[in-house]
MARGU-254384 format. One record per atom (N, C-alpha, C, O, CB): residue number from 0; residue in one letter; atom name; z, x, y. Coordinates in steps of 0.001 Angstrom, whole numbers, m for minus. Glycine has a CB too. Example, Ala and Ser with C-alpha at 12.3 -4.5 7.8 and 13.67 -1.06 7.14 Angstrom:
! MARGU-254384
+-----+----+----+---------+---------+---------+
:   i : aa : at :      up :    east :   north :
+-----+----+----+---------+---------+---------+
:   0 :  a :  N :    7800 :   13190 :   m5690 :
:   0 :  a : CA :    7800 :   12300 :   m4500 :
:   0 :  a :  C :    7800 :   13200 :   m3300 :
:   0 :  a :  O :    8465 :   14236 :   m3319 :
:   0 :  a : CB :    9046 :   11308 :   m4473 :
:   1 :  s :  N :    7080 :   12850 :   m2250 :
:   1 :  s : CA :    7140 :   13670 :   m1060 :
:   1 :  s :  C :    7870 :   12900 :      30 :
:   1 :  s :  O :    8039 :   13409 :    1138 :
:   1 :  s : CB :    5725 :   14084 :    m598 :
+-----+----+----+---------+---------+---------+
! end
This chain:
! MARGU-254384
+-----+----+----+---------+---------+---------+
:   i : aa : at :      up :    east :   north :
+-----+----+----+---------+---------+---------+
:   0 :  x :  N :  m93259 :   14438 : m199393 :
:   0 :  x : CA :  m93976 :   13215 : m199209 :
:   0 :  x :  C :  m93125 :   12184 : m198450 :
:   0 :  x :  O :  m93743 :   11436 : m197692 :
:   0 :  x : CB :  m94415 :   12670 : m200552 :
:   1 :  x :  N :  m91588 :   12017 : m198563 :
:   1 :  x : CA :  m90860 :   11547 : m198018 :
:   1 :  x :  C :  m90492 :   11688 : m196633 :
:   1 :  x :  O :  m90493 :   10786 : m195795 :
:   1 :  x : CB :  m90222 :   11674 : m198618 :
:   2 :  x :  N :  m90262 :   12570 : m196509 :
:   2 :  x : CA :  m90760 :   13246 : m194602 :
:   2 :  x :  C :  m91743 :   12846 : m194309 :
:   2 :  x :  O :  m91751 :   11816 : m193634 :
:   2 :  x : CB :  m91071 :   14853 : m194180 :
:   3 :  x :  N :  m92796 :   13372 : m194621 :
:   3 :  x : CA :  m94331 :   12670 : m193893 :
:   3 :  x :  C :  m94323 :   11170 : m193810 :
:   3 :  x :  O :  m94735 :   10593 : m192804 :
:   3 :  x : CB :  m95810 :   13004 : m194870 :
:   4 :  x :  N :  m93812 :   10473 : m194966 :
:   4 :  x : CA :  m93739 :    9095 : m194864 :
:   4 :  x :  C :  m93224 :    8252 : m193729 :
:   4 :  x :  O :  m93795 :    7275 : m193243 :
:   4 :  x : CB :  m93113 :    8786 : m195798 :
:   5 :  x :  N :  m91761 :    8901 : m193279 :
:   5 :  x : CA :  m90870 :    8732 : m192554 :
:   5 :  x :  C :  m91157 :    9194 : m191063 :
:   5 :  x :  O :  m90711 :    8739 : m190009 :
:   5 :  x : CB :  m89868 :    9282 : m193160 :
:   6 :  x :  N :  m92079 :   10287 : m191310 :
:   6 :  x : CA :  m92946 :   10639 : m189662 :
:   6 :  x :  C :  m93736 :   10178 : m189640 :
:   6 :  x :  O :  m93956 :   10281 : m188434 :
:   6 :  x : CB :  m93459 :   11836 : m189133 :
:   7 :  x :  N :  m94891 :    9393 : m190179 :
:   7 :  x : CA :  m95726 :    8160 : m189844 :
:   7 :  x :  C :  m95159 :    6935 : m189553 :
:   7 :  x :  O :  m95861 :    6165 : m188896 :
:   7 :  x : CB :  m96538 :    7871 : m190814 :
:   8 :  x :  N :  m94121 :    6590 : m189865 :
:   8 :  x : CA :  m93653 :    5331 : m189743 :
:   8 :  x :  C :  m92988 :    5357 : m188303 :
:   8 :  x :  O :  m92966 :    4348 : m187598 :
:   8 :  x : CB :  m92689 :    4946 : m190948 :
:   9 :  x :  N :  m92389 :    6703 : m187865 :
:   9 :  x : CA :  m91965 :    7093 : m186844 :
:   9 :  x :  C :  m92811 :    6703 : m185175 :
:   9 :  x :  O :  m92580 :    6092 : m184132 :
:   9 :  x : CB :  m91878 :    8440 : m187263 :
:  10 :  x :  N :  m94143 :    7732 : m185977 :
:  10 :  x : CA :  m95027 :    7941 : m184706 :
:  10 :  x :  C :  m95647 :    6154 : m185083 :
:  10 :  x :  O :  m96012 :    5712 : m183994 :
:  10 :  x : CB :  m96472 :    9680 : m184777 :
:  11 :  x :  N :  m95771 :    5545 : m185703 :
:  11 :  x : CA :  m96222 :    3940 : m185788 :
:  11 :  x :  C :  m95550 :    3114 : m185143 :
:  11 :  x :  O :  m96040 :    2189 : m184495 :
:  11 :  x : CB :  m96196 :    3338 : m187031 :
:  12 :  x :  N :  m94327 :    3365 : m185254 :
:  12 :  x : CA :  m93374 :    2317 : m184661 :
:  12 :  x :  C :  m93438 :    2791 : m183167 :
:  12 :  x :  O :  m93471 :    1878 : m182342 :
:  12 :  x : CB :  m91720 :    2316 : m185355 :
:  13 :  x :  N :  m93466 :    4279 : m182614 :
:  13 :  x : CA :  m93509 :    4437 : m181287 :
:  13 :  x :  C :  m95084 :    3982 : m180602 :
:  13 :  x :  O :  m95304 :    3603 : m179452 :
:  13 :  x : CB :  m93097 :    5973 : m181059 :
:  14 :  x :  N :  m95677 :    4094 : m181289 :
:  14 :  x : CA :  m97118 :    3112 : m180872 :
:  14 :  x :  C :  m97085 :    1717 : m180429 :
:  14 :  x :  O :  m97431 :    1302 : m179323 :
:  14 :  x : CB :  m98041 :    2928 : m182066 :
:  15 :  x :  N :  m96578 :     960 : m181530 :
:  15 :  x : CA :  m95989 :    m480 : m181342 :
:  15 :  x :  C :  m95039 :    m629 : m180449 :
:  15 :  x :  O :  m95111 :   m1574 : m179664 :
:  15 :  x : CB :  m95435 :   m1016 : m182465 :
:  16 :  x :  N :  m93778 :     436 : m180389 :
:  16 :  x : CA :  m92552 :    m397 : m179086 :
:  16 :  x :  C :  m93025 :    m118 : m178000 :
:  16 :  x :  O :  m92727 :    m876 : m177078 :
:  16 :  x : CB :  m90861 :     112 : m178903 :
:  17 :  x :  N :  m94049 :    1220 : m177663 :
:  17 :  x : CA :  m94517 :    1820 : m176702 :
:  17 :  x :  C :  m94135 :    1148 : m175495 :
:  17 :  x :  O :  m93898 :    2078 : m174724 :
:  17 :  x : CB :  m95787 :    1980 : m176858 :
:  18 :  x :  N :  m93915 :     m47 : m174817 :
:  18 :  x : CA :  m93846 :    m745 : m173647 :
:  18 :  x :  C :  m92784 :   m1351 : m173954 :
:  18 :  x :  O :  m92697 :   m2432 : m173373 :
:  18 :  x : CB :  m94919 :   m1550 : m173223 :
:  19 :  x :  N :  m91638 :   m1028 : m174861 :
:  19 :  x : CA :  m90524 :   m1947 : m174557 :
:  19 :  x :  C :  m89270 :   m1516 : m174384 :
:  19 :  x :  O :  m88296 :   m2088 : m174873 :
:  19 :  x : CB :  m90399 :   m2812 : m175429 :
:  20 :  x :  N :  m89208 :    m352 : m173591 :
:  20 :  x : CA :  m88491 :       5 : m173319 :
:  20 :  x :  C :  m87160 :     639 : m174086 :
:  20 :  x :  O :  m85999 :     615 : m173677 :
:  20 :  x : CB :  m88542 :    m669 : m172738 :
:  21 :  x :  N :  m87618 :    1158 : m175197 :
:  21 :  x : CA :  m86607 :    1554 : m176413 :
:  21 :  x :  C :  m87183 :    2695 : m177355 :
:  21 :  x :  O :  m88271 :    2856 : m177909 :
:  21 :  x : CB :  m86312 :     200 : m177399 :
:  22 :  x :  N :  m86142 :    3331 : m177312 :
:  22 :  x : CA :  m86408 :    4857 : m178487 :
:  22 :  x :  C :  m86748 :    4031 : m179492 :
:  22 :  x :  O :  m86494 :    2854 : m179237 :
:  22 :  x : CB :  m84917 :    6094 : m179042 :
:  23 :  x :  N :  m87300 :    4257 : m180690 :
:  23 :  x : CA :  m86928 :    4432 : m182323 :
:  23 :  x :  C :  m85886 :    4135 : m182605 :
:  23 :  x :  O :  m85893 :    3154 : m183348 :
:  23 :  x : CB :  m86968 :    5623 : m182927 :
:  24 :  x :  N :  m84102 :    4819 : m182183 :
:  24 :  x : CA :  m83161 :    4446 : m182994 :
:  24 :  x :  C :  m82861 :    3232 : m182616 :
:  24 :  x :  O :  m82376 :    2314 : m183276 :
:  24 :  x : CB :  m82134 :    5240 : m183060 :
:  25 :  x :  N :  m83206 :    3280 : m181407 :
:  25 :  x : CA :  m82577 :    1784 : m181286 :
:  25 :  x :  C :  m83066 :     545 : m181306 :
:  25 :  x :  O :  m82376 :    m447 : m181070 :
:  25 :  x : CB :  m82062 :    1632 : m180325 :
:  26 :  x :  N :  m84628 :     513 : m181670 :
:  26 :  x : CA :  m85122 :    m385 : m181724 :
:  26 :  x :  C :  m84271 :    m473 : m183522 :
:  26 :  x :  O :  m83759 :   m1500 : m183968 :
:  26 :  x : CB :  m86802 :    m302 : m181253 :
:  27 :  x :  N :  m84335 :     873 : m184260 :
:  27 :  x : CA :  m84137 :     395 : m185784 :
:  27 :  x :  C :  m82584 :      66 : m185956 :
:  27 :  x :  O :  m82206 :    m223 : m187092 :
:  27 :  x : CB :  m84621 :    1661 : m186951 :
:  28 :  x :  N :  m81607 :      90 : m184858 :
:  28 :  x : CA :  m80159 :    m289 : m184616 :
:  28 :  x :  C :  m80187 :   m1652 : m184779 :
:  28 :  x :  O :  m79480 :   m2395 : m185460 :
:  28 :  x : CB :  m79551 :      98 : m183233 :
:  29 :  x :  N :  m81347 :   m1917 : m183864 :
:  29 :  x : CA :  m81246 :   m3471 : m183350 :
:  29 :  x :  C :  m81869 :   m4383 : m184534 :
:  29 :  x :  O :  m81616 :   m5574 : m184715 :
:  29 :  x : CB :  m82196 :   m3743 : m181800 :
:  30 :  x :  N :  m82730 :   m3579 : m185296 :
:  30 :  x : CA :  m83180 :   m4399 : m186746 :
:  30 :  x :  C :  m81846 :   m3976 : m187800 :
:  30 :  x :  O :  m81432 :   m4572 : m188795 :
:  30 :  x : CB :  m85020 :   m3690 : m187526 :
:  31 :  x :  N :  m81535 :   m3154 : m187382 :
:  31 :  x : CA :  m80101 :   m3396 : m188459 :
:  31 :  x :  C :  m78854 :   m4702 : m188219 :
:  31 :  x :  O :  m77819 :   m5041 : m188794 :
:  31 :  x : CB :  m79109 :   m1845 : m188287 :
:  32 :  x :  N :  m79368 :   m5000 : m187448 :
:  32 :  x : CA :  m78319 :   m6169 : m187287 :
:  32 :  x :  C :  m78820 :   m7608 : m187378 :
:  32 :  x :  O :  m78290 :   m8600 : m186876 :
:  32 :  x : CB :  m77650 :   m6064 : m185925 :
:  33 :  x :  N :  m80272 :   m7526 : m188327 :
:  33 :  x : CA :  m80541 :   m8741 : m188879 :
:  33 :  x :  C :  m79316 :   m8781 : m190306 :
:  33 :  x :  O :  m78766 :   m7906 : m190975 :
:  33 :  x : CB :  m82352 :   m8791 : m189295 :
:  34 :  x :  N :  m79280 :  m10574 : m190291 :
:  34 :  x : CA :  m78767 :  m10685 : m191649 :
:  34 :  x :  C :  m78690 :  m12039 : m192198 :
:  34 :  x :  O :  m78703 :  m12892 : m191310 :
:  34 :  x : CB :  m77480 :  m10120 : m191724 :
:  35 :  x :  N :  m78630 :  m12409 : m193156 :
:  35 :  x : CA :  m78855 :  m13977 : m193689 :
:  35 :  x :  C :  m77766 :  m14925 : m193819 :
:  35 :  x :  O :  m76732 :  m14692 : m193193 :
:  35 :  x : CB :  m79396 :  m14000 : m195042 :
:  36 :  x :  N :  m77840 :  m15808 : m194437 :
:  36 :  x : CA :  m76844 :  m16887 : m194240 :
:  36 :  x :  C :  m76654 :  m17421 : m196035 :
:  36 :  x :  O :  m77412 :  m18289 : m196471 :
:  36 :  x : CB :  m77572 :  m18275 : m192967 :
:  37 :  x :  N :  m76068 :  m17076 : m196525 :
:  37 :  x : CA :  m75783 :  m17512 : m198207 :
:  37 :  x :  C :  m75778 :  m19072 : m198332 :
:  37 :  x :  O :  m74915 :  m19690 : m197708 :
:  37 :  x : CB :  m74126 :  m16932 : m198836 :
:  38 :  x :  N :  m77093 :  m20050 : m199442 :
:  38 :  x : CA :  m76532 :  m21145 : m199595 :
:  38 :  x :  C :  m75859 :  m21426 : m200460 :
:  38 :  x :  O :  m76704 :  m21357 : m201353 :
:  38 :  x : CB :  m77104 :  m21837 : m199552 :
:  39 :  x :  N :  m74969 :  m21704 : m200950 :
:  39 :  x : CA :  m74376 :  m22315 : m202137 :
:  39 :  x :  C :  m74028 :  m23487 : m202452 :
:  39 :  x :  O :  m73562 :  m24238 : m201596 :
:  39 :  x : CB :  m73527 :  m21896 : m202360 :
:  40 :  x :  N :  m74157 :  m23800 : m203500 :
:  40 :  x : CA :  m73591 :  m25030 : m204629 :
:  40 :  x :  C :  m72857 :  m25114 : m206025 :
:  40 :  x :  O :  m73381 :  m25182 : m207137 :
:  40 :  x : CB :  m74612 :  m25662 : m205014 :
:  41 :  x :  N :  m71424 :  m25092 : m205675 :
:  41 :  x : CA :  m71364 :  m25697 : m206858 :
:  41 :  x :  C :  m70326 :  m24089 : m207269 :
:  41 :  x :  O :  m69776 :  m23829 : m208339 :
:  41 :  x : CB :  m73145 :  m26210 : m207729 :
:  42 :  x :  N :  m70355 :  m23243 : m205979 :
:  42 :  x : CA :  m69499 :  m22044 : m206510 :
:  42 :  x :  C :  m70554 :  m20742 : m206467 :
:  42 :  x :  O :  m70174 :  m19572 : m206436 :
:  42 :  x : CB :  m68874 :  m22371 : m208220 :
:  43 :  x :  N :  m72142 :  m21231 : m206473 :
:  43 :  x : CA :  m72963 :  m20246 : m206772 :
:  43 :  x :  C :  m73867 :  m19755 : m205859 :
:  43 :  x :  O :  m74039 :  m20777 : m205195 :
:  43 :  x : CB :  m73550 :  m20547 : m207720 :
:  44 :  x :  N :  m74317 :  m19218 : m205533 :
:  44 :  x : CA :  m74786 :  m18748 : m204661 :
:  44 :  x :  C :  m76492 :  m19123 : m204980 :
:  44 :  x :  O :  m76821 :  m18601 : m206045 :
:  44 :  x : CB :  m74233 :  m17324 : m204564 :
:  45 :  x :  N :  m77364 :  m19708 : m204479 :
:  45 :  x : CA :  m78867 :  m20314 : m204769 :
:  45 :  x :  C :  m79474 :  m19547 : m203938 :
:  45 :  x :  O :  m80342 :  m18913 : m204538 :
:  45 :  x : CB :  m79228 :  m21903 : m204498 :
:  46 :  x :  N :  m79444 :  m19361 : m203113 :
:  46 :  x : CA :  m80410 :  m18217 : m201778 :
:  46 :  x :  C :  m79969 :  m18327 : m200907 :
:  46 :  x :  O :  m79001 :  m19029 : m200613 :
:  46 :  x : CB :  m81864 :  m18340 : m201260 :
:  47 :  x :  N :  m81004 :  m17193 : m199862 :
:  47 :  x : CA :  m80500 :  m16648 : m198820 :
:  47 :  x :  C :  m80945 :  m17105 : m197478 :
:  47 :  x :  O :  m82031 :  m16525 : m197465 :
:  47 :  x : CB :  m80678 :  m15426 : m198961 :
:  48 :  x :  N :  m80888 :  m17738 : m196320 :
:  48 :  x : CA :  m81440 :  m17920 : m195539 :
:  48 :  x :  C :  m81802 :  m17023 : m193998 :
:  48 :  x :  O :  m80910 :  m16218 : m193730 :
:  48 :  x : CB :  m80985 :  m18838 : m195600 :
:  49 :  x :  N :  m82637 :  m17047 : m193270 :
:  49 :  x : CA :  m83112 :  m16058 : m192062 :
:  49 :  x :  C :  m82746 :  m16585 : m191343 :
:  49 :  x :  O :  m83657 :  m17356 : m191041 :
:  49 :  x : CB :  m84366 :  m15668 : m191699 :
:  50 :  x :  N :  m82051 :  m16744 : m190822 :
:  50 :  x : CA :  m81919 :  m17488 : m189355 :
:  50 :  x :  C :  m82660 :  m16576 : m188192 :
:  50 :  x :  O :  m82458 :  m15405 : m187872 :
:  50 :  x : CB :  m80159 :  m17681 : m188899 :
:  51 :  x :  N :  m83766 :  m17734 : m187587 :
:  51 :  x : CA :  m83948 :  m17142 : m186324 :
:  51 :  x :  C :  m83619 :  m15775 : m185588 :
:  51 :  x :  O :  m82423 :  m15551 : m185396 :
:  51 :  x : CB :  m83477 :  m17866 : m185747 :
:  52 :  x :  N :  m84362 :  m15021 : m185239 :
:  52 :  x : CA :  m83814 :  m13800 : m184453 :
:  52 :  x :  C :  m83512 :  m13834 : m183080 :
:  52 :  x :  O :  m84482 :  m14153 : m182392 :
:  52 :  x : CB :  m84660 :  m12788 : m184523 :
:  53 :  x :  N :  m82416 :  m13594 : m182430 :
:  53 :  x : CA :  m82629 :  m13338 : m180780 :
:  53 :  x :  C :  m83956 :  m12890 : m180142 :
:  53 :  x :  O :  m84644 :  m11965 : m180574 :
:  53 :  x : CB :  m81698 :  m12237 : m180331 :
:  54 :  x :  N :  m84301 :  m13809 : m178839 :
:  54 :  x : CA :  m85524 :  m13575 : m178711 :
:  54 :  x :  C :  m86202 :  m11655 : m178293 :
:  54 :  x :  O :  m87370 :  m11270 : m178351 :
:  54 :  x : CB :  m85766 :  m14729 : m177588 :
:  55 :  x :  N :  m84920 :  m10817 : m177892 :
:  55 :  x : CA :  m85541 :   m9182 : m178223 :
:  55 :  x :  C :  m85779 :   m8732 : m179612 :
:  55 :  x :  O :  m86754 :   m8160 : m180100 :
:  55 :  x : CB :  m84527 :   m8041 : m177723 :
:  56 :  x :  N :  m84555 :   m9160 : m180188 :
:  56 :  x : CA :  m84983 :   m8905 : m181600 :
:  56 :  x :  C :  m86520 :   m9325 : m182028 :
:  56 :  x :  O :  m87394 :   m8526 : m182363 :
:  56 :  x : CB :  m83986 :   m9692 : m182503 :
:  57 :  x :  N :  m86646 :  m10660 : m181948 :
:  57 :  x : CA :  m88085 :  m11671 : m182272 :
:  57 :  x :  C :  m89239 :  m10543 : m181792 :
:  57 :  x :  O :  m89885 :  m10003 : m182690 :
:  57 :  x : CB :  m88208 :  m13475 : m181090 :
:  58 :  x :  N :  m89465 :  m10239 : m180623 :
:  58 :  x : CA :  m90148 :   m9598 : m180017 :
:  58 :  x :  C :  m90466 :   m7692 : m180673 :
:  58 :  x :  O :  m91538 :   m7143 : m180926 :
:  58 :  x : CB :  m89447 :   m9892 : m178679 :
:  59 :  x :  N :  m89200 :   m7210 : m180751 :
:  59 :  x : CA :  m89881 :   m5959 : m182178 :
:  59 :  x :  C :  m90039 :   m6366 : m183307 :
:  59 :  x :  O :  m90354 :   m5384 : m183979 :
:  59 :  x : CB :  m89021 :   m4712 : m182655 :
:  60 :  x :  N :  m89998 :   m7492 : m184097 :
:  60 :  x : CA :  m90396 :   m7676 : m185369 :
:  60 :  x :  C :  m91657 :   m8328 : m184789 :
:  60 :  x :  O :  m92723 :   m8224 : m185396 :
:  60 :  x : CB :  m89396 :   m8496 : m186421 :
:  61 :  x :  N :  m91600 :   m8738 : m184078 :
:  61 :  x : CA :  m93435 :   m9230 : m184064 :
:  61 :  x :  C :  m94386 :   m7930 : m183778 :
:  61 :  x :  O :  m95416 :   m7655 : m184394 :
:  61 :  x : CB :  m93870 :  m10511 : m182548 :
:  62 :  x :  N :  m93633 :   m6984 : m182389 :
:  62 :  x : CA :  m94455 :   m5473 : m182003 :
:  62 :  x :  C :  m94770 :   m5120 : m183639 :
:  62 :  x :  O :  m95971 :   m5007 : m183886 :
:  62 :  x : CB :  m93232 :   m3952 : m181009 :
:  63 :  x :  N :  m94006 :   m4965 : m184583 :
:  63 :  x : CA :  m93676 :   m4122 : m185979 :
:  63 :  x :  C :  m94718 :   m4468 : m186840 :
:  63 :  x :  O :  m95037 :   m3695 : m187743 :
:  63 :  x : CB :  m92221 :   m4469 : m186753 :
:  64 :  x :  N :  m95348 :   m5646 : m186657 :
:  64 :  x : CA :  m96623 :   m6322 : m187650 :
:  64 :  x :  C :  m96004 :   m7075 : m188495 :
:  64 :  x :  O :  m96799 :   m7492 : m189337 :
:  64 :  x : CB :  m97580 :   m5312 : m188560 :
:  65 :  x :  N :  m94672 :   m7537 : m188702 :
:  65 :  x : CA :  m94187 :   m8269 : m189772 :
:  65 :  x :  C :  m93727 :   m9413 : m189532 :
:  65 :  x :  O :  m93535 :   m9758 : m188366 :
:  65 :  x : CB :  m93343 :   m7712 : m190382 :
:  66 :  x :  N :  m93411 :  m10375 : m190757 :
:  66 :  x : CA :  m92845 :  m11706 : m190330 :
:  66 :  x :  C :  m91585 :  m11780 : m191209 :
:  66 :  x :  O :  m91573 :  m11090 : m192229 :
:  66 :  x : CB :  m93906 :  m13025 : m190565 :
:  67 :  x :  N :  m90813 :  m12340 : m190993 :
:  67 :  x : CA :  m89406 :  m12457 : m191916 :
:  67 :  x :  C :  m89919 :  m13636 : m192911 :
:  67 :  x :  O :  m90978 :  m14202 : m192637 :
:  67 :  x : CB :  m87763 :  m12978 : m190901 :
:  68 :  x :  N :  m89190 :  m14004 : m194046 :
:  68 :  x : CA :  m89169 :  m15007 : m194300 :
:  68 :  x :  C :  m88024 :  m16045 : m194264 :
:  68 :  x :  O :  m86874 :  m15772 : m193918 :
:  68 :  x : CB :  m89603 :  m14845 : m195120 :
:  69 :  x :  N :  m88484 :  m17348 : m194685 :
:  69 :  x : CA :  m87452 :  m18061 : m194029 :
:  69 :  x :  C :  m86287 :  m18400 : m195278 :
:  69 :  x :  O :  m85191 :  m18862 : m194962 :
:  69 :  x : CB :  m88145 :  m19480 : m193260 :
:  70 :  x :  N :  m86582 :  m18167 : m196487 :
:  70 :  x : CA :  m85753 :  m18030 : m197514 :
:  70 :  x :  C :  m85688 :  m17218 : m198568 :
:  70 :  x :  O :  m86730 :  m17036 : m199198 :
:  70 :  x : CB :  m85720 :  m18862 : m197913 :
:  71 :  x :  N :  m84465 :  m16553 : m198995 :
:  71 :  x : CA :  m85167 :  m15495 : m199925 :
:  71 :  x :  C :  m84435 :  m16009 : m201303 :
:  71 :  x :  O :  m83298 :  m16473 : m201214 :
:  71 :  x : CB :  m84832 :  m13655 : m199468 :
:  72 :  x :  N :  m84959 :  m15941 : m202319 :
:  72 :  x : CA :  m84410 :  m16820 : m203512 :
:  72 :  x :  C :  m83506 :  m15641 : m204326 :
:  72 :  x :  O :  m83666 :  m14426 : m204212 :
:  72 :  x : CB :  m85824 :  m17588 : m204589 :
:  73 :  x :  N :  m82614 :  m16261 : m205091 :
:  73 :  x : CA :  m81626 :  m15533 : m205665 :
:  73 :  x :  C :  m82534 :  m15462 : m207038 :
:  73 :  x :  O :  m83367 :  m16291 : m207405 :
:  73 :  x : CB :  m80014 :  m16253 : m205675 :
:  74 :  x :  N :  m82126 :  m14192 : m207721 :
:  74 :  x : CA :  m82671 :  m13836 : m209249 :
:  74 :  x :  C :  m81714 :  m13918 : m210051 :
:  74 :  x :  O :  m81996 :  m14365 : m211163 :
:  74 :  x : CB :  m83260 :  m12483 : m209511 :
:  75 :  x :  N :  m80342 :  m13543 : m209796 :
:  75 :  x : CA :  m79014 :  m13184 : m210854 :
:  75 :  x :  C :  m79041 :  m11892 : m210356 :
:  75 :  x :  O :  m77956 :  m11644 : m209829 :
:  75 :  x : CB :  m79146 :  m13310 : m212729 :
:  76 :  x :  N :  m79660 :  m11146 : m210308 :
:  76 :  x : CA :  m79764 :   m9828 : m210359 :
:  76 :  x :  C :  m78328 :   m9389 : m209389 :
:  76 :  x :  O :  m77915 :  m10071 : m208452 :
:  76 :  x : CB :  m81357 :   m9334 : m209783 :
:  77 :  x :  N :  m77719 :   m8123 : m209857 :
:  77 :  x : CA :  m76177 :   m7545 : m209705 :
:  77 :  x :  C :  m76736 :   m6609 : m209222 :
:  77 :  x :  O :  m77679 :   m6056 : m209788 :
:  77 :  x : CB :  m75078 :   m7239 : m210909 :
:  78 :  x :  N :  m76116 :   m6126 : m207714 :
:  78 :  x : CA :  m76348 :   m4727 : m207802 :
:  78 :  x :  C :  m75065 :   m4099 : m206805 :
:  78 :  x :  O :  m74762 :   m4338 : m205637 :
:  78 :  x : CB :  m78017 :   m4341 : m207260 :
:  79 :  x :  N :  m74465 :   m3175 : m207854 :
:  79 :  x : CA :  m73514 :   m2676 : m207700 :
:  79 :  x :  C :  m73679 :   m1784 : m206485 :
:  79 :  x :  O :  m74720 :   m1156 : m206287 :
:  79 :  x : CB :  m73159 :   m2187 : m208811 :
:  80 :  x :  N :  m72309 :   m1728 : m205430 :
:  80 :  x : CA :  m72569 :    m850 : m204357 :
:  80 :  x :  C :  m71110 :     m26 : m204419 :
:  80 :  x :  O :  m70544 :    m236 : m205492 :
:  80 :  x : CB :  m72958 :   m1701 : m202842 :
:  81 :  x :  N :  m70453 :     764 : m203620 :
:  81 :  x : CA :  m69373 :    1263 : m203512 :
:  81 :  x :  C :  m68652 :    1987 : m204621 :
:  81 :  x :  O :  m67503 :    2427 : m204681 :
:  81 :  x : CB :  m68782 :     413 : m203096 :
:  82 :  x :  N :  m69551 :    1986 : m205397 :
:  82 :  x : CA :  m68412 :    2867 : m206607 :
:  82 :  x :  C :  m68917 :    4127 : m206588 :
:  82 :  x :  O :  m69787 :    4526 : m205814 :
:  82 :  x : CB :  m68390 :    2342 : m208401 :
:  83 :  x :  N :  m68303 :    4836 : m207546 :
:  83 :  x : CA :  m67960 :    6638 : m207529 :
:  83 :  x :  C :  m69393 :    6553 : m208681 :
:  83 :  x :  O :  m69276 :    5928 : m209735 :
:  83 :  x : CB :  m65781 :    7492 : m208383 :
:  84 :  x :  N :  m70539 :    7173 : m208356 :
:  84 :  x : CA :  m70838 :    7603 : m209434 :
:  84 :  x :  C :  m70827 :    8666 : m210370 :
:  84 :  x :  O :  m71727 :    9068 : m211107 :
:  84 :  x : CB :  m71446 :    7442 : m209351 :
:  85 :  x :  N :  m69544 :    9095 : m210206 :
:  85 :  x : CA :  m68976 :   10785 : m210816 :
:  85 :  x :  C :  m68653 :   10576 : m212056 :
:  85 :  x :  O :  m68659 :   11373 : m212994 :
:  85 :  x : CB :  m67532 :   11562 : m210104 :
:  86 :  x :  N :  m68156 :    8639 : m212011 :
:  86 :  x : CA :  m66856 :    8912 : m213414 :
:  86 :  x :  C :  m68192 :    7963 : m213943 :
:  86 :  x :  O :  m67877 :    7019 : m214667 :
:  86 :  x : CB :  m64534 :    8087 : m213419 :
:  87 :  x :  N :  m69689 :    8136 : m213636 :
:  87 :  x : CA :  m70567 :    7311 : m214793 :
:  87 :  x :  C :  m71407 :    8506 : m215224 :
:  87 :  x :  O :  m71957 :    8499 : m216325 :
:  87 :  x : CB :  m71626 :    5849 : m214203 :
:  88 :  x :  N :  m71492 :    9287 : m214584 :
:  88 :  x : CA :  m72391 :   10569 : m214871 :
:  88 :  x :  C :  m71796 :   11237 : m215866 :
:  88 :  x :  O :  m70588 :   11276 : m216099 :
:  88 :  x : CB :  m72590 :   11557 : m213701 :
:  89 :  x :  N :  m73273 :   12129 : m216859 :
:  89 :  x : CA :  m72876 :   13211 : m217808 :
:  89 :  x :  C :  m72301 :   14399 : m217007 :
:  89 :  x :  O :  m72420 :   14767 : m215838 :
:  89 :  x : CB :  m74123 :   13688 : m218693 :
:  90 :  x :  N :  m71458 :   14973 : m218369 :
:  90 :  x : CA :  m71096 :   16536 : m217430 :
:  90 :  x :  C :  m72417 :   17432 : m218121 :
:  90 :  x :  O :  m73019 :   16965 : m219088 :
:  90 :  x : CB :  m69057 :   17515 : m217916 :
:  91 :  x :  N :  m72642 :   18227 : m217761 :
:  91 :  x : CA :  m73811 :   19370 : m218352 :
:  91 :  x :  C :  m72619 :   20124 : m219248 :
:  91 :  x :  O :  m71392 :   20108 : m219141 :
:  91 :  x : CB :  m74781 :   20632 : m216895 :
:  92 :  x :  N :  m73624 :   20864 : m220283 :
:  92 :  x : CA :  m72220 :   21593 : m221069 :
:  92 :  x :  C :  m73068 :   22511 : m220567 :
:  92 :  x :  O :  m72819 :   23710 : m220685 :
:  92 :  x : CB :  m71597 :   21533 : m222898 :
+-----+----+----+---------+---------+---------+
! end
């Protein structure tokens, strides 16, 4: 289901860039290099902000059907990245 998912989204997105002169990877290169701006107060971090996209960038997120938003609010929520998950896992006996 995950494949098929990932090949519709494929052949969708090549529908949409169709005229702009860009494969797939690199249109999804060039959305990888969105990223936000942290506000803080006080030591803490309150949310996240969008800054504006370069106007090619602007132009596949609009082809894409989507809109960014312009702030994204913090929950508390932790989420751990970079660790081993070997030494959290059961062993099977």
């Amino acid at each position: 289901m995950v494949v098929m998912l990932a090949y519709r989204l494929v052949q969708e997105l090549g529908r949409r860039w169709a005229d702009l002169n860009l494969t797939i990877g690199e249109g999804i290169q060039q959305l990888a290099t969105l990223c936000t701006t942290e506000v803080m107060s006080e030591g803490k971090v309150l949310c996240s902000t969008v800054p504006l996209p370069r106007p090619e960038l602007a132009e596949i997120i609009a082809r894409s059907g989507i809109s960014l938003p312009v702030v994204i609010k913090r929950h508390g929520a932790k989420v751990a990245t970079k660790k081993k998950l070997q030494a959290r896992r059961l062993t099977r006996s």
